[in-house]
N, C-alpha and C positions, 0 to 999 in steps of 0.2 A: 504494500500500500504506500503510497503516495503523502507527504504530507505536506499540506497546503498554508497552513499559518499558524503560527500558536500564539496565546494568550496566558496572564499571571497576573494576578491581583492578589496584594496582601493587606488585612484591616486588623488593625488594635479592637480588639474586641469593645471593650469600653464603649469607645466613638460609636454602637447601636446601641447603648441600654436607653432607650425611647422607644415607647409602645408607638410612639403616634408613625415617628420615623421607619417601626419595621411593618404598620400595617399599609404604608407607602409601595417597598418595594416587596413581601409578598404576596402569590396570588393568595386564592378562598384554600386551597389545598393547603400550601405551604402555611397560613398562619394557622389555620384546623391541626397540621400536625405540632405547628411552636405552642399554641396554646393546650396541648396534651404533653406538653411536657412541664412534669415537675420541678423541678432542679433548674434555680433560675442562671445559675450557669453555665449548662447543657442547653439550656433555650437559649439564651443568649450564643453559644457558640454555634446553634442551629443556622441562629438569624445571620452572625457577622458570615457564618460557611455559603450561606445562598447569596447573599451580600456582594461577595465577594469572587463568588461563580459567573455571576450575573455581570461583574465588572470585566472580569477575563476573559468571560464569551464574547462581549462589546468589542472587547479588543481585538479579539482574535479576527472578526470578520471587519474591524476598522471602516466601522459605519455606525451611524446612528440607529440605538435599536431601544425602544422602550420596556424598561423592566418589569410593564405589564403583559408582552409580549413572550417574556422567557418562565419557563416554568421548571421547578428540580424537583423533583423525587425519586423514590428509592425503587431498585427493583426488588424480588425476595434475598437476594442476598446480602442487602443492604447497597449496594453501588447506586451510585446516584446516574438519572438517565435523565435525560434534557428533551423539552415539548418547547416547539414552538408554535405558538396561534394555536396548542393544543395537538399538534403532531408530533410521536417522538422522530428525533433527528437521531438516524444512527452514524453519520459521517463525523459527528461531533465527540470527546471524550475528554471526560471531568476526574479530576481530582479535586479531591480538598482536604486538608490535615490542618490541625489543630495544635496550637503548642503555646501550652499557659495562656498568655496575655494576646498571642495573636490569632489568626487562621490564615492562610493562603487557598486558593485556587489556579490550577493548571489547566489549562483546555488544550487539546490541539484535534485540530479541522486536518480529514483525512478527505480524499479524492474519493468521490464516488466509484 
């Protein structure tokens, strides 16, 4: 396979503890699954990891894209799988890791 662009985005965690800011960038899914989480700082690391997906997908495709437009969720084995307008995009492929104080996100856009 072919790889066509990559994208990286890192966020201090901290910088989302705002409800009003994370019901901005996610969808009905994505705050349905933050607001089923206990542990407010696993929800927090939820919000800065989609956050911050959302930032590196942008990049990757170096266009303008509206964060109501990208959507993350998990498949059964926990791997996060990327919808856009509601389609999963399988040419797309996400990371996110987590460490203390920050999270990053990795994309890279493969050739159909």
């Amino acid at each position: 396979m072919e790889i066509l662009n990559i994208g990286t985005d890192i966020v201090e965690n901290k910088r989302l503890d705002n409800l009003n800011l994370i019901k901005r960038f996610l969808s009905i899914e994505e705050f349905s699954l933050f607001e089923n989480i206990k542990d407010k700082n696993e929800a927090l690391n939820f919000a800065a990891g989609r956050f911050a997906a959302k930032e590196a997908i942008i990049k990757t495709f170096n266009k303008k894209i509206n964060f109501s437009n990208i959507k993350i969720l998990n498949d059964n084995n926990g791997k996060p799988i990327i919808f856009f307008n509601d389609k999963l995009t399988k040419n797309l492929l996400l990371s996110i890791s987590h460490e203390k104080k920050y999270t990053i996100a990795f994309t890279i856009l493969l050739k159909n």
